[in-house]
Each structure stands twice: as C-alpha cells, then as structure tokens.
C-alpha positions as CSV (number, residue, x, y, z in Angstrom):
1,X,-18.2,-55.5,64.9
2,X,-21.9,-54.5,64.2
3,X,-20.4,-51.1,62.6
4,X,-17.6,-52.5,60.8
5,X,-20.1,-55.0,58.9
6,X,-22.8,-52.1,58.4
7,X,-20.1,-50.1,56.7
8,X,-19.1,-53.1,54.3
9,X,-22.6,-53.1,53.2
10,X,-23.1,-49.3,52.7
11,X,-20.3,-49.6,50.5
12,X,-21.0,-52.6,48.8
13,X,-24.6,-50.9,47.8
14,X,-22.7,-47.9,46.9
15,X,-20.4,-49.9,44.5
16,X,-23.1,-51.6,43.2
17,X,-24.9,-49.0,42.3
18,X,-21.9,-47.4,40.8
19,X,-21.4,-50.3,38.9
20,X,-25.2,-50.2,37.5
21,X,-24.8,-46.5,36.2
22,X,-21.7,-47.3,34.0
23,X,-23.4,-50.8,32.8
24,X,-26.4,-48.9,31.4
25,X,-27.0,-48.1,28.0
26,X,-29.5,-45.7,28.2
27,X,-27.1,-43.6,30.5
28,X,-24.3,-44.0,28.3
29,X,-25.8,-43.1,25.1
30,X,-27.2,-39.7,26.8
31,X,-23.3,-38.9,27.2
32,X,-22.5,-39.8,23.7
33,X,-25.5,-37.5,21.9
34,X,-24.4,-34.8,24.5
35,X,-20.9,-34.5,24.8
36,X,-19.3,-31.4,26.5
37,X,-19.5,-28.2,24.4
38,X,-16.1,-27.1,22.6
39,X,-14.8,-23.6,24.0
40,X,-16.2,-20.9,21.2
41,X,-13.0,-20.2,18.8
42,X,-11.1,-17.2,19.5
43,X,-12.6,-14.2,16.9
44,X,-9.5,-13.2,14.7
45,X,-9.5,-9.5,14.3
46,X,-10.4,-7.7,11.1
47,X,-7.3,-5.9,9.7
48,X,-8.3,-2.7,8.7
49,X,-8.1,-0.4,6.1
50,X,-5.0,1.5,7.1
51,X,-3.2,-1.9,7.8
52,X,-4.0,-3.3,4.2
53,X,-2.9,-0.2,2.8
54,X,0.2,0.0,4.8
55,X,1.6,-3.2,3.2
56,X,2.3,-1.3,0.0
57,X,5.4,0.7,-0.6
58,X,5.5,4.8,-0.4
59,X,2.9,4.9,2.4
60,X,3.5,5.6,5.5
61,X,1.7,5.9,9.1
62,X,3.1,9.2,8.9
63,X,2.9,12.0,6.1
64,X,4.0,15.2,7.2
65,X,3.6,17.4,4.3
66,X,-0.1,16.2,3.1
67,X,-0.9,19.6,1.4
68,X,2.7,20.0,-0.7
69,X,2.4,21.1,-3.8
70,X,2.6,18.8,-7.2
71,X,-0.9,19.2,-8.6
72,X,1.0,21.5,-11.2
73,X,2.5,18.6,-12.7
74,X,0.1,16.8,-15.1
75,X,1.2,14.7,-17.0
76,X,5.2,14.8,-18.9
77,X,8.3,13.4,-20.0
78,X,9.4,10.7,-17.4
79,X,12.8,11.4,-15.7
80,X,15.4,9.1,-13.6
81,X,17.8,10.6,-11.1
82,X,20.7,8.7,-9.9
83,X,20.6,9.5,-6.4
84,X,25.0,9.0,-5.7
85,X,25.8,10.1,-8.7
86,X,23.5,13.2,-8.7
87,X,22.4,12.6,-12.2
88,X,19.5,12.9,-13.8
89,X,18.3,11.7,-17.2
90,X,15.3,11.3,-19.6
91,X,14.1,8.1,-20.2
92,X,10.8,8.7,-22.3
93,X,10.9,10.0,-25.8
94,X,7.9,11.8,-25.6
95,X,5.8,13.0,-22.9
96,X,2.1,12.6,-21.7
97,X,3.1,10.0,-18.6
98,X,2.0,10.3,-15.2
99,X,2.4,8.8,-11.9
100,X,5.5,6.6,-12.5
101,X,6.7,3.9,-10.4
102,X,9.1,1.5,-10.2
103,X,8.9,-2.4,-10.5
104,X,10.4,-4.4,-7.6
105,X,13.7,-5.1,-8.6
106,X,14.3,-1.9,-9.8
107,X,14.8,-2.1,-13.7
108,X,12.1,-1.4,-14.8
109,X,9.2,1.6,-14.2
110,X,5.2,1.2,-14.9
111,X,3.3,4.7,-15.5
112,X,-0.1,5.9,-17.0
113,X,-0.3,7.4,-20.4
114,X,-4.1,8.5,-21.1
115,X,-5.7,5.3,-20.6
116,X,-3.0,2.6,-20.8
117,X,-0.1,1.7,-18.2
118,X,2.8,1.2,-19.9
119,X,6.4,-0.1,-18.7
120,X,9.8,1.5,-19.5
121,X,13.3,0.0,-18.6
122,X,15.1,2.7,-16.0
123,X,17.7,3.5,-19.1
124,X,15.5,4.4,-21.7
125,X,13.8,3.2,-24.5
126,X,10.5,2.7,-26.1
127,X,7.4,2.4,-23.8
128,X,5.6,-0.8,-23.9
129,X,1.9,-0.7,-23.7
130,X,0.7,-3.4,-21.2
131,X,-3.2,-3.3,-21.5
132,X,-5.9,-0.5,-20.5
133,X,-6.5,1.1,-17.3
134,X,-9.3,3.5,-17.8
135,X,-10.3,3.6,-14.6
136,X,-7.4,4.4,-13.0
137,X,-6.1,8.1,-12.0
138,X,-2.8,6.7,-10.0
139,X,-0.8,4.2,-8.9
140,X,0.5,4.6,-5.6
141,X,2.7,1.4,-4.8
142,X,3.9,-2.2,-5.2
143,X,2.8,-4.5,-2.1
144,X,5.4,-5.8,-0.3
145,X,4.4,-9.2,-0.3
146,X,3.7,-9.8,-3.6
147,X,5.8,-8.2,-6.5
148,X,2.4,-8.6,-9.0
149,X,-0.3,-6.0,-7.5
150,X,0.0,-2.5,-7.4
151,X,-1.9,-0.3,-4.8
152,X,-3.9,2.2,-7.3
153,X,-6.4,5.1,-6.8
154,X,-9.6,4.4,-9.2
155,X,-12.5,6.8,-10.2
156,X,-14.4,5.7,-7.8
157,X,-18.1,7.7,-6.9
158,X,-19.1,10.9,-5.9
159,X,-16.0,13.4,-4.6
160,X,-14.5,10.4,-3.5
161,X,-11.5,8.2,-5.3
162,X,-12.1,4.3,-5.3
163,X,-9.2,2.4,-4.0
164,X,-8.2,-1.1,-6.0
165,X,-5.3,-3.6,-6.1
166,X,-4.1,-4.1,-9.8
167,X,-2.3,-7.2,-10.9
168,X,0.8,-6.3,-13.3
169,X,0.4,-10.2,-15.2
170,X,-3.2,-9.7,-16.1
171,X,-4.6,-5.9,-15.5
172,X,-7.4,-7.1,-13.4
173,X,-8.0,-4.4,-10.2
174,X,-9.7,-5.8,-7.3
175,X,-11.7,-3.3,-5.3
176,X,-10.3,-2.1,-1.8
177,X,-12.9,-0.8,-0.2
178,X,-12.8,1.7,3.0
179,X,-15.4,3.2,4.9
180,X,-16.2,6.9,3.3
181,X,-17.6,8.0,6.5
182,X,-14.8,7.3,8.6
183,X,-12.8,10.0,9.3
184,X,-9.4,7.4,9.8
185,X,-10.3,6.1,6.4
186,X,-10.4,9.5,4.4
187,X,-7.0,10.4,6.2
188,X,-5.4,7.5,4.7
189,X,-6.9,8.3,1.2
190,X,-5.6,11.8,1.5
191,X,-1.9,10.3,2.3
192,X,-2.6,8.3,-0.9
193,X,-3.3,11.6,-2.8
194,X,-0.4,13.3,-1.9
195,X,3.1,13.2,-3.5
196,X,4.6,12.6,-0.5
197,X,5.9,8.7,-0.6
198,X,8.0,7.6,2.4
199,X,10.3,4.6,2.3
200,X,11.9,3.2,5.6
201,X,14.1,6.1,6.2
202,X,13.4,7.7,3.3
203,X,11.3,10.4,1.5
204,X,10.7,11.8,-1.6
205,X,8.0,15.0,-2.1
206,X,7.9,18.3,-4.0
207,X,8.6,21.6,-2.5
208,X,7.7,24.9,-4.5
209,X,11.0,27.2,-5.9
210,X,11.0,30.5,-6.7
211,X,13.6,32.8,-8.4
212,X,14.2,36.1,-9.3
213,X,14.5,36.9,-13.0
214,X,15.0,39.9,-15.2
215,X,11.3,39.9,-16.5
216,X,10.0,39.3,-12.8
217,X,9.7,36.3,-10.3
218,X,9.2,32.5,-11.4
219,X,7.8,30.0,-9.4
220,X,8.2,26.0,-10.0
221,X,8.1,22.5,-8.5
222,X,11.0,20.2,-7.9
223,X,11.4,17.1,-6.3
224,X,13.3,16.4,-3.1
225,X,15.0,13.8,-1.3
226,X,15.2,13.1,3.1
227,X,16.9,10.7,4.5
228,X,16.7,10.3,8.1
229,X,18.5,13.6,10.0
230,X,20.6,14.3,6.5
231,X,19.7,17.7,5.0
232,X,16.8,17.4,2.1
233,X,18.2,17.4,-1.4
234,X,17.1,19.1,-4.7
235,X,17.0,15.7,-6.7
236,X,15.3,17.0,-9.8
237,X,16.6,20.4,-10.2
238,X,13.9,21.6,-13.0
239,X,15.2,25.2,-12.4
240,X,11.9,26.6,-13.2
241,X,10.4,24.0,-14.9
242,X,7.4,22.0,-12.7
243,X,8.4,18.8,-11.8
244,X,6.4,16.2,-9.2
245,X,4.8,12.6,-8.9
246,X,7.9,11.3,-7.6
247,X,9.0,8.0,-6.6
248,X,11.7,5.9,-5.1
249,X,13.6,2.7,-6.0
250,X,13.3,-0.1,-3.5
251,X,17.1,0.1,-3.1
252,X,17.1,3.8,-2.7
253,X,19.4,4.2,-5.8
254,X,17.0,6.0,-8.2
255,X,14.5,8.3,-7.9
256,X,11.7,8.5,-10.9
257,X,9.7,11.7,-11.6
258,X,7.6,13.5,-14.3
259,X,8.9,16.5,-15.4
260,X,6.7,19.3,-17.2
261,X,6.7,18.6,-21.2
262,X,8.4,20.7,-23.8
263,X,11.4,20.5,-21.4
C-alpha cells in the first residue's frame, strides 16, 4: 500500500509539473521566436555552356569533321536543293550572302549581307532587309524552344568570337557568355565555327573535289548530305565551283547553301 500511494504522488508531481511547463508563457514564446530551422533548399545545378548551346539546331555533342573545308566560300549567291527531288535552284538574284539558314517552318531563309540580315522565301524572290547586324560574323541556329532567337557567332574580343542569342522580331542579341579558358568551352566554339551542322540523323558539311581537266587539275568545295548508315550525297554539285555554309530544313526536305558568285 505505502508503494502504491508513493507512486501516485511521484506521478501526480510529475504531471503537475508537466502541466506548469505548457501553462507558461515565457516558455512558450521561446518556441515561437525559435522555431525549428527549415532544411537548406536543394542547390539547382547551373546548366552549362555546352547545354545552352545544345538547345539550338545544327549543333551537335558530336562533330566529326571540325577541320573540313568551307573557309573558301565567302560570301555568294544563295542556293536551295530539294533533297527527294535532287534539285537545286537559285533563289537570290544577286550575290554577296553568307551563312544562310532557315526559319522554323521552313518557308523562309535569314542570311547576312555585309551588315544587314535579310530574309528570302525558299522559292525566290527579293531579299528583305530586316535591320543591322554589324556585329555579327554568323548565325549558327534557331533554338528549339523558341522559334524568335537565333544562336549567332559575334565579334567578340581578342582571337576569340563572342557568342549571342539574336531575336528575329526586334534584332536585339543578348550575350552568351562561356568561359575562354576552358578548354570544353573553346571545343564547343570551334563546333560552332565549323560548317559541319548535324540534325537528328542528319548532316550536312563540305568535302573538297577535285578533277582532272585539259589545262591541269581543279579543286572545289561542295556540300554533302548523311543520313544515318545511307551513303553521303553530293547535294550541291558546283562541279568546280566552291560551294559551303550549308544548312538544313527542320523537315529534312531542303538543304540551303552559298554558292561562289559569278556562277
């Protein structure tokens, strides 16, 4: 009996006391002005360089032909080649266009003409000045996710090109930046410089020709065509005439090059 009524007052002190801690104030607002720290948020990775550039069309994480040639090719007359049909046709009047490439949708190509990017419908026809581009020495791609900005390669500083995103509407680039002493950062600017674009399961790049001719050899670019495991195709066939700076259609149909002027 005597432990039975000691334990019912050890507890009854213990509940009582219990009681007093959640009763006072002073205890309660401690808890309030010191609640539990939050878990620190989750860092989101930083997407790189090579990922940004990546979402725009002709680049790949692969280039296998870096070095190719296609520097010969200046500037020209613009030229679209039917890829089924095998057909190719001029669809500038004049020349002095570079680095053409085509609008999503596939109507319509954008290229540089000394300091202006103009636009020319894939059948021909005048080409329509859209504003000044001084700055720019190419334009590599259209981004995938938005059908206004264009991937370009910019004067940039020193022996290296700048990198910008140029909105089609207004003309405004927005600078890319990349790290100039990286050495996977220069790798992705030299895939930019080349001529070789890639495009799912297809590529487009330039492959030097040569032929023998009465008065001696002649040497010339043209413009080829992979798919997957499918031979490579002579797309341009300039027959010893430099052509380069090709591109491809987003539906694979058409393939756009410059071709040398005066030809």
């Amino acid at each position: 009996m005597k432990n039975a009524s000691l334990r019912r007052k050890i507890e009854r002190i213990l509940f009582l006391l219990l009681v007093g801690l959640l009763l006072n104030p002073d205890i309660r607002a401690q808890k309030a002005a010191n609640p539990p720290n939050p878990p620190p948020p989750a860092q989101q990775k930083a997407e790189s360089f090579w990922d940004k550039v990546l979402r725009y069309t002709g680049v790949s994480h692969d280039a296998s032909n870096l070095k190719a040639p296609g520097d010969e090719v200046v500037s020209g007359q613009i030229w679209v080649v039917n890829v089924s049909a095998k057909a190719a046709r001029k669809v500038t009047a004049g020349g002095g266009y570079r680095s053409p490439i085509f609008v999503p949708g596939g109507n319509a190509i954008v290229a540089l003409t000394g300091t202006d990017l103009v636009r020319v419908g894939v059948s021909g026809g005048n080409a329509v000045k859209r504003y000044a581009v001084a700055d720019v020495t190419k334009l590599v791609g259209f981004s995938v996710d938005d059908p206004d900005t264009i991937l370009v390669l910019t004067g940039g500083s020193g022996d290296r090109p700048g990198v910008g995103l140029l909105s089609l509407s207004s003309g405004k680039i927005t600078a890319m930046p990349y790290d100039p002493k990286s050495k996977r950062d220069l790798e992705m600017i030299e895939r930019m410089q080349s001529w070789e674009r890639v495009y799912s399961d297809k590529k487009v790049y330039t492959k030097r020709q040569t032929k023998d001719t009465r008065y001696g050899p002649v040497e010339w670019t043209d413009v080829f065509l992979k798919t997957q495991s499918e031979d490579a195709v002579d797309v341009s066939e300039c027959d010893g005439v430099n052509c380069g700076q090709p591109s491809l259609s987003a539906d694979g149909r058409f393939v756009v090059f410059v071709k040398t002027e005066g030809n």
